[in-house]
C-alpha positions in Angstrom: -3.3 14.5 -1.0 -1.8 13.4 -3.8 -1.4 9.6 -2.7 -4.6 9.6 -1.5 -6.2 10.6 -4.9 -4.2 8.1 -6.7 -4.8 5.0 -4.1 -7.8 5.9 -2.8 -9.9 8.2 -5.3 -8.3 6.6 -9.1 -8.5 3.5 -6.9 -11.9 3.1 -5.8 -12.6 4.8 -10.0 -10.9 1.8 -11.3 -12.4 -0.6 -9.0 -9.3 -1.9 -7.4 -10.2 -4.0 -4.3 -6.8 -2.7 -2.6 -8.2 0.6 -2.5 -11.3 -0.3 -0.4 -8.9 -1.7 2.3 -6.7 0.9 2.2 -10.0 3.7 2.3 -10.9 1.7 5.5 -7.9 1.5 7.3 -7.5 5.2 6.8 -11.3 5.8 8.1 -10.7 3.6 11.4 -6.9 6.1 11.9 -4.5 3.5 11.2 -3.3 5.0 8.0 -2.9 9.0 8.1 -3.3 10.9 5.3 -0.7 13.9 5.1 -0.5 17.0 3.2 1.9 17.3 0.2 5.4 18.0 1.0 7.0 20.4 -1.0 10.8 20.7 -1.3 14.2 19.9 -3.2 13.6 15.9 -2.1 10.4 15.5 -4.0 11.5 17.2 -6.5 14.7 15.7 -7.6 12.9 12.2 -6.9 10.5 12.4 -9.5 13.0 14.9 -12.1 15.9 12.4 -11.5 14.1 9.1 -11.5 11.8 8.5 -13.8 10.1 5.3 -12.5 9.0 7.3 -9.7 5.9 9.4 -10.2 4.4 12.4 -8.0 2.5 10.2 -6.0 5.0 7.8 -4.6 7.8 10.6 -4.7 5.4 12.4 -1.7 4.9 9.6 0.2 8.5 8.8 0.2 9.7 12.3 1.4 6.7 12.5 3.9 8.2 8.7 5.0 11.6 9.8 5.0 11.0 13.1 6.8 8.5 11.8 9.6 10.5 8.5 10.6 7.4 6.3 9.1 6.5 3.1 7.7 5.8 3.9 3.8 3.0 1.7 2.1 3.9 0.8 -1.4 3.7 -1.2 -4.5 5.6 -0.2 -7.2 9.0 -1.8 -7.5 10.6 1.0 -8.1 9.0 2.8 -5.5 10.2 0.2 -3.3 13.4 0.0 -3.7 14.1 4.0 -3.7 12.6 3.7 -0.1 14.3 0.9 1.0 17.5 2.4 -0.5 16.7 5.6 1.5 16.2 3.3 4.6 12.6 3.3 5.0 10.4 0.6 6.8 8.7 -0.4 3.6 4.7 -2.3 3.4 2.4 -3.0 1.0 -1.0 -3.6 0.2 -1.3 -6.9 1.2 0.2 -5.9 4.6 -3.0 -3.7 5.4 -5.2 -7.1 4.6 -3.1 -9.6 6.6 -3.1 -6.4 9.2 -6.6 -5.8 9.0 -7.0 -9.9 9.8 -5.0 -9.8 12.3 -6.6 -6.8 14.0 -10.1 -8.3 13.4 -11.3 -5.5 10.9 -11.4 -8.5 7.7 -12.3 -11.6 8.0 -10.5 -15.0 7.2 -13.0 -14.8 4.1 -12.7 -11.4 3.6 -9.4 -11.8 3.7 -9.0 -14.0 1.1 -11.4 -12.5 -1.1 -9.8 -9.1 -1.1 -6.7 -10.8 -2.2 -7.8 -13.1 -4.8 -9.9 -10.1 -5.8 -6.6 -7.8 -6.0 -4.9 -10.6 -7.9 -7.8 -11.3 -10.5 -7.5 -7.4 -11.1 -3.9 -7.3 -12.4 -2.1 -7.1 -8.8 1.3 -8.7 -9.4 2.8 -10.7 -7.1 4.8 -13.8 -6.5 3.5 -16.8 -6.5 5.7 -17.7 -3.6 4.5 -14.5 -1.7 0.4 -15.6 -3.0 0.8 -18.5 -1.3 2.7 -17.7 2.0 -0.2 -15.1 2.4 -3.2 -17.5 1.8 -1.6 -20.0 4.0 -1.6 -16.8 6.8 -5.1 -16.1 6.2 -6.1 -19.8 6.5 -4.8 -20.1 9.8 -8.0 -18.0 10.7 -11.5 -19.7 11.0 -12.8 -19.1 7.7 -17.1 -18.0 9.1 
């Protein structure tokens, strides 16, 4: 529950547009929210690593443990999972998802990611505009 709190709950507190897709996209099943894992991984991630905090340690080990997809930001986060082998995403995979699946608008597409980007989401400029280019494929009603 711990990555839910922080995603979802600080999130939605902060007023993070990622956070409402992601609260959605849990709501309709297509993201599952697991309990805490406990255990020597978790703990050795976040005591030997400092970039990686509680929240993204969990998610890793529940990742790593169930054979998952992890969905995460953080650099650092990142590259621990993909080090660790994980099939890695990120928030704007749940948007272009979400278009895809016909859960977001073209608009609402777009919006949600300018949104996320006029809030302090970093990305590359490359990766901006490969993804705007994706969502404007879409008829934009």
């Amino acid at each position: 529950m711990e990555v839910y709190s922080e995603v979802v709950e600080e999130g939605l507190r902060e007023g993070y547009p990622d956070s409402y897709v992601v609260k959605e996209a849990i709501e309709q099943g297509w993201i599952t929210v697991e309990a805490d894992p406990a255990g020597e991984m978790r703990r050795r991630l976040t005591a030997d690593l400092r970039e990686i905090h509680v929240g993204e340690a969990a998610a890793i080990v529940l990742t790593y443990n169930g054979g998952l997809p992890i969905l995460i930001d953080e650099s650092s986060g990142r590259a621990v999972a993909e080090a660790l082998g994980l099939k890695v995403k990120g928030s704007l995979y749940v948007v272009l998802r979400a278009l895809h699946d016909g859960k977001l608008t073209a608009i609402e597409a777009r919006d949600t990611v300018a949104s996320m980007v006029s809030s302090g989401f970093r990305l590359e400029p490359a990766l901006l505009e490969r993804v705007l280019r994706e969502i404007s494929q879409f008829k934009l009603n």
